[in-house]
C-alpha positions, 0 to 999 in steps of 0.5 A, spaced: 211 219 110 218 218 112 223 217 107 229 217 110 234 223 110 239 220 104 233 219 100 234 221 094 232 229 092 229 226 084 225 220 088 223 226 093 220 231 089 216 227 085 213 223 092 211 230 095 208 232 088 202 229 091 201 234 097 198 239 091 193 233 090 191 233 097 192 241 099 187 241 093 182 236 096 183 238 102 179 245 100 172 245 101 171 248 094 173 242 090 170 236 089 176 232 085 182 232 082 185 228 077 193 227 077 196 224 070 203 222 069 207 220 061 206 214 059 214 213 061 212 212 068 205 209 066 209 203 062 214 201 068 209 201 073 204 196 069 211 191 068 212 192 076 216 197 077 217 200 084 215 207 083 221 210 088 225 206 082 222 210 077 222 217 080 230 216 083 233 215 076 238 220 073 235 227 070 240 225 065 235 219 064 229 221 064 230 228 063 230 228 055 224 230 053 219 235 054 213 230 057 208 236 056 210 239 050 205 242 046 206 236 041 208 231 046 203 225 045 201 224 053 199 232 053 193 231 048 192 224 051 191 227 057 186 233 055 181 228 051 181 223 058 180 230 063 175 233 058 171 226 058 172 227 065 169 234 066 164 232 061 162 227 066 162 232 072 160 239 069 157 241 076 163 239 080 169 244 081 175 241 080 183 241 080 187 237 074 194 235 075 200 234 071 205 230 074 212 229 072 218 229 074 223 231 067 224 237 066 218 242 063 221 247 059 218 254 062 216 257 055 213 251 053 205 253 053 202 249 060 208 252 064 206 258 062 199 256 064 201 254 071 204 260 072 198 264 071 193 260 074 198 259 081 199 266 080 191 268 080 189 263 085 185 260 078 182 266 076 186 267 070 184 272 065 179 270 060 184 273 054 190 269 057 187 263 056 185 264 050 191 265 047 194 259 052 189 255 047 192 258 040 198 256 042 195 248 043 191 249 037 196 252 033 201 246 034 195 240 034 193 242 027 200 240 025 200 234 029 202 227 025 200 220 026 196 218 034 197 225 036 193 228 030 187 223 031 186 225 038 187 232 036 182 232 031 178 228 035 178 232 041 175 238 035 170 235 034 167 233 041 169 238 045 168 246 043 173 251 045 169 253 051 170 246 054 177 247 053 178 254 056 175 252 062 179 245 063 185 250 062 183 254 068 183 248 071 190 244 070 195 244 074 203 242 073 206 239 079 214 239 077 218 238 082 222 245 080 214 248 082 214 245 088 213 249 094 215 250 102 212 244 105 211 245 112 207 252 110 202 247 105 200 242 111 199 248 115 195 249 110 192 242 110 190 242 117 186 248 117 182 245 111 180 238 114 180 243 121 184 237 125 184 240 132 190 240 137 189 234 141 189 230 134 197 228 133 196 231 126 204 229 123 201 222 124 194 222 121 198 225 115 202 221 114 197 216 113 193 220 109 199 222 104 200 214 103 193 212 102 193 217 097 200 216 093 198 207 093 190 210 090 193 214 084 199 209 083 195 203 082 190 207 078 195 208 073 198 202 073 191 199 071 190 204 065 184 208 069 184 215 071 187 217 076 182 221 080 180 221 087 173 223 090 174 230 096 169 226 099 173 220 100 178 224 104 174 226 108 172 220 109 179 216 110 180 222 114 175 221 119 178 213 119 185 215 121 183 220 126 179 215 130 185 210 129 190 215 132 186 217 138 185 210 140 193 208 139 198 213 140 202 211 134 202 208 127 207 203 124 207 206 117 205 202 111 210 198 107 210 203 102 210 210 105 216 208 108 220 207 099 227 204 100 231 207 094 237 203 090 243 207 093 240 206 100 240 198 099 248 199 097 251 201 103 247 196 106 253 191 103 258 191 108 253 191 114 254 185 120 247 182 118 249 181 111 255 177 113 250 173 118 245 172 113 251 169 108 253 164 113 247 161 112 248 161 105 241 166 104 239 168 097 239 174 093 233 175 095 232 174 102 238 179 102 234 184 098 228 183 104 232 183 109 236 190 108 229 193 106 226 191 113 233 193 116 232 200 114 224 201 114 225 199 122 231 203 123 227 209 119 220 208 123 225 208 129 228 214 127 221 217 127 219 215 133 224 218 136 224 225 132 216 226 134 217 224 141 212 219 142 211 213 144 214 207 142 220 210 147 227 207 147 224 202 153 219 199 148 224 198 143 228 195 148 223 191 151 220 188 144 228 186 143 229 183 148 222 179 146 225 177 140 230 175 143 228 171 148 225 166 142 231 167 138 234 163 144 228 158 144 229 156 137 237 156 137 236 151 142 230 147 139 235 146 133 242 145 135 238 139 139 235 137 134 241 137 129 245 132 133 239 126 130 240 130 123 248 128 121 245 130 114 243 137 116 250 142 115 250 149 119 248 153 115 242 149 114 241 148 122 242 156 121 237 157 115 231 154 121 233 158 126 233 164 122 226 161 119 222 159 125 225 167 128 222 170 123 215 168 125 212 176 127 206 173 130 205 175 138 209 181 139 206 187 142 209 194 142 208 199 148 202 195 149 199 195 143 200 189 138 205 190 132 201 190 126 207 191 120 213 185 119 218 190 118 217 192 125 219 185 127 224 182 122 228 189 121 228 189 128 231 181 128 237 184 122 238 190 127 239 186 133 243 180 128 247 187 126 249 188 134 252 181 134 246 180 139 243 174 136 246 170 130 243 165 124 249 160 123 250 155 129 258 158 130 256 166 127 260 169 134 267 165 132 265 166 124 264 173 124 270 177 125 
């Protein structure tokens, strides 16, 4: 999953927390996992929020409150919705992961469980966890007002020993926890027994996509976020195949986030100044930097693992793009001799629109599959001064 070198560390850590889901999954003596977040990110995610947006806040921001205090509303909601879970599937091993990115105080009760759980590999002593379950207790009997209720409830549907074995099951993945990631896809292959002749970095980033886009849109639906060992398997298997019969992948739009700051230093770029001369809304100019800089970081990638596409295919695709950009610039400078109405920038904002058709283009031979591939490839040649929108953009652009 290529997120950009500047990416910031607090989006990062978060985004990567889903590695210890898939590692989880990855075991061939687990059945499931369930990750669930607080409510914060919950709430953002229902109002449309981009989760990169969410995670690349400020710890002074979102860093306030102890999400998974013993007191804290989303813990209780989350045992009454992992307790149903287990219930459900009394038979099957599992992991139940805790994802946040605030702060987790280390002497709060589910860090100390963390603690001892890792350090056991999930073998915790039986007297640990009951103390653990004291500690929960102690303060839920005290609890007030939404909290109370789903104490009490929990009481009275579930009996201690329910509880304790979901306690030797959870998992708290903080970016603070989060460990080397290289050892952890190591780990990984080994688990799903990916042999050498498969280019493993690729299958994985597209295992590590689907699962971060399944999870997020669970939660912003209100629904548990579990997933199935099964199921990656089976999306395993797919992207293996796709892999074999095509050398490369263009990743998904959202494995590739672009974050707030990165847009920013984007204001000063030629092809902003190209996309101003047409008069280009705000918007336009948002989805122009994004496909800008998802081409350029997809580029970089393919660069870095050394594979197909080479530098010659992308200079082969440019030139592609090239040759129909001047097939519409001229179709339409001609056309605007009969149209004294249209302005430049309108005779421009044609130009841009019918180049901007991604449809038809190949890479290296294969056909291209993401737009971001073409239309960032468009502002990256527009940033060259190699194409321009505005009629007059070679004597306009200084």
């Amino acid at each position: 999953m290529a997120l950009g070198k500047s990416a910031s560390g607090q989006a990062l850590g978060y985004l990567y927390q889903f590695e210890r889901a898939i590692f989880w999954l990855s075991r061939s003596d687990i059945d499931f996992v369930s990750i669930e977040t607080d409510d914060d990110v919950v709430s953002q995610l229902k109002s449309g929020q981009e989760i990169n947006r969410i995670y690349e806040q400020d710890k002074s921001v979102t860093g306030k409150s102890n999400p998974f205090s013993n007191s804290n509303i989303n813990l209780w909601k989350t045992f009454s919705i992992w307790l149903s879970i287990q219930r459900r599937f009394p038979r099957e091993k599992a992991r139940f992961v805790l994802s946040t990115n605030k702060r987790v105080s280390s002497t709060s009760t589910i860090s100390k469980l963390h603690k001892a759980n890792y350090v056991s590999d999930y073998k915790t002593d039986r007297n640990i966890l009951e103390g653990f379950y004291d500690e929960l207790f102690d303060i839920g009997s005290k609890l007030k007002g939404k909290s109370k209720e789903l104490h009490d409830d929990i009481v009275t549907d579930y009996s201690k020993e329910d509880f304790i074995n979901l306690l030797a099951k959870i998992v708290l993945s903080a970016d603070e926890f989060y460990p080397d990631r290289n050892k952890f896809k190591e780990e990984i292959k080994a688990n799903l027994r990916i042999g050498s002749e498969v280019p493993f970095n690729s299958v994985y980033e597209k295992i590590f996509g689907w699962l971060v886009n399944d999870i997020i849109g669970k939660w912003a639906k209100g629904q548990e976020g579990t997933i199935k060992a099964q199921k990656l398997i089976d999306i395993k298997d797919v992207y293996i195949k796709e892999s074999l019969e095509r050398p490369f992948i263009e990743q998904a739009v959202s494995a590739i986030p672009v974050f707030d700051f990165e847009r920013q230093q984007q204001q000063d770029k030629i092809f902003i100044k190209q996309l101003s001369l047409i008069e280009a809304d705000e918007d336009d100019i948002v989805d122009a930097i994004d496909h800008f800089l998802r081409a350029s970081k997809e580029r970089d990638r393919w660069a870095e693992n050394g594979t197909i596409p080479c530098q010659e295919d992308i200079n082969e695709l440019e030139s592609d793009i090239s040759r129909n950009w001047k097939g519409h610039k001229k179709r339409h400078l001609i056309e605007a001799k009969t149209k004294p109405t249209l302005t430049k920038a309108d005779v421009g904002n044609l130009i841009y629109i019918d180049s901007s058709n991604t449809a038809g283009y190949s890479l290296a031979g294969y056909p291209v599959i993401q737009p971001y591939t073409i239309l960032g490839s468009l502002h990256i040649l527009s940033d060259k001064l190699i194409i321009g929108w505005h009629p007059d953009w070679q004597t306009e652009i200084k």
